[in-house]
C-alpha positions in Angstrom: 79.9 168.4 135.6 80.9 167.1 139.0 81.2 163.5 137.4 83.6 164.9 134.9 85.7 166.5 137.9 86.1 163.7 139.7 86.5 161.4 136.4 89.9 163.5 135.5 90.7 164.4 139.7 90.7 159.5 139.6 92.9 159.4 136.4 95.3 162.1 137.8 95.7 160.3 140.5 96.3 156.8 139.0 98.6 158.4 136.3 100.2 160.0 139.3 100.6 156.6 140.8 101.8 155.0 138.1 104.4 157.7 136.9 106.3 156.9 140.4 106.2 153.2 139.1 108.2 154.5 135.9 110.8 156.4 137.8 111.3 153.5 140.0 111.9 151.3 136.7 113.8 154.3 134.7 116.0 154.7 137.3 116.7 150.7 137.1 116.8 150.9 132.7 120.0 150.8 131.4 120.7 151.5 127.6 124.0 151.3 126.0 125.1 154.0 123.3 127.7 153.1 120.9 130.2 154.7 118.8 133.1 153.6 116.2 130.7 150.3 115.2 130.8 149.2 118.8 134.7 150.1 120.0 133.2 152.9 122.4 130.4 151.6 124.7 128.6 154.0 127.4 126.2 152.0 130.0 123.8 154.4 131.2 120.9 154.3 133.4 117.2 156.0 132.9 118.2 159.1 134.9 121.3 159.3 132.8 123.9 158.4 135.1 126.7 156.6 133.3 127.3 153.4 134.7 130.1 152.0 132.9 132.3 153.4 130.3 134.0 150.5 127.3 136.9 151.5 125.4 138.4 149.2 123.0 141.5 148.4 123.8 143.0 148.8 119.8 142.0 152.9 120.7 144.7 153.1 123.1 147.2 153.3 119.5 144.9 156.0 118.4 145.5 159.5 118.3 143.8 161.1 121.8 141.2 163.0 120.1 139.5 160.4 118.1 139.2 158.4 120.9 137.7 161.8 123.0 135.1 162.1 119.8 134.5 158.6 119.7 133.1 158.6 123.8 131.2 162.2 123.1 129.0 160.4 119.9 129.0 157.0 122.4 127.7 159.2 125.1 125.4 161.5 122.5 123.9 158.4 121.5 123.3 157.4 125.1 121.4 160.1 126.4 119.2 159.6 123.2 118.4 156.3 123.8 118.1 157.0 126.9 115.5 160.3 126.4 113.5 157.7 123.8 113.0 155.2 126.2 112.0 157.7 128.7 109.4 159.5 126.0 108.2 155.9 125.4 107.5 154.9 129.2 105.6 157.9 130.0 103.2 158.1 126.7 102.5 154.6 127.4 100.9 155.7 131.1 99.1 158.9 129.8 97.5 157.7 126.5 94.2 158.6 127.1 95.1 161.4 129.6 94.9 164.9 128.2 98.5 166.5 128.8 98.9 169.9 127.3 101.0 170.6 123.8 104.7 170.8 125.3 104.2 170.1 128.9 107.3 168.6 130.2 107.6 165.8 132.8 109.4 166.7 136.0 112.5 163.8 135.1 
């Protein structure tokens, strides 16, 4: 039993380490969510802070709330990417790791 304590108390501790190795590179990860086939671009990073915002300049003619729709799906699409590639990086350091039904990580 003491081997099997000290077994999981080892992989917490090198998930823990490596799940500060993901923040650093999540906070570094951009995606890019689009909207109107590419004529609304949001830049955003890992911790979903936008970075950049891309309007096409043929919008300006447009009335003002297509062009507000347009950046809400841009930015929708964003944070999914974003939340995907977020789910993706953290399964890949805890396969193997038994993580309770519906825990949540603390990012």
């Amino acid at each position: 039993m003491k081997d099997s304590i000290g077994d999981i108390m080892s992989q917490a501790k090198k998930v823990q380490e490596q799940m500060q190795k993901v923040q650093e590179e999540l906070a570094q990860a951009e995606v890019i969510g689009e909207s109107g086939a590419g004529m609304v671009k949001i830049i955003m990073t890992g911790r979903h802070d936008v970075k950049k915002v891309e309007i096409d300049s043929s919008l300006f003619s447009e009335n003002k709330e297509v062009v507000e729709d347009l950046v809400a799906a841009a930015l929708n699409d964003a944070v999914r990417k974003v939340d995907e590639f977020n789910k993706e990086k953290v399964a890949s350091i805890t396969s193997g790791f038994p993580i309770p039904p519906g825990f949540k990580m603390p990012f």
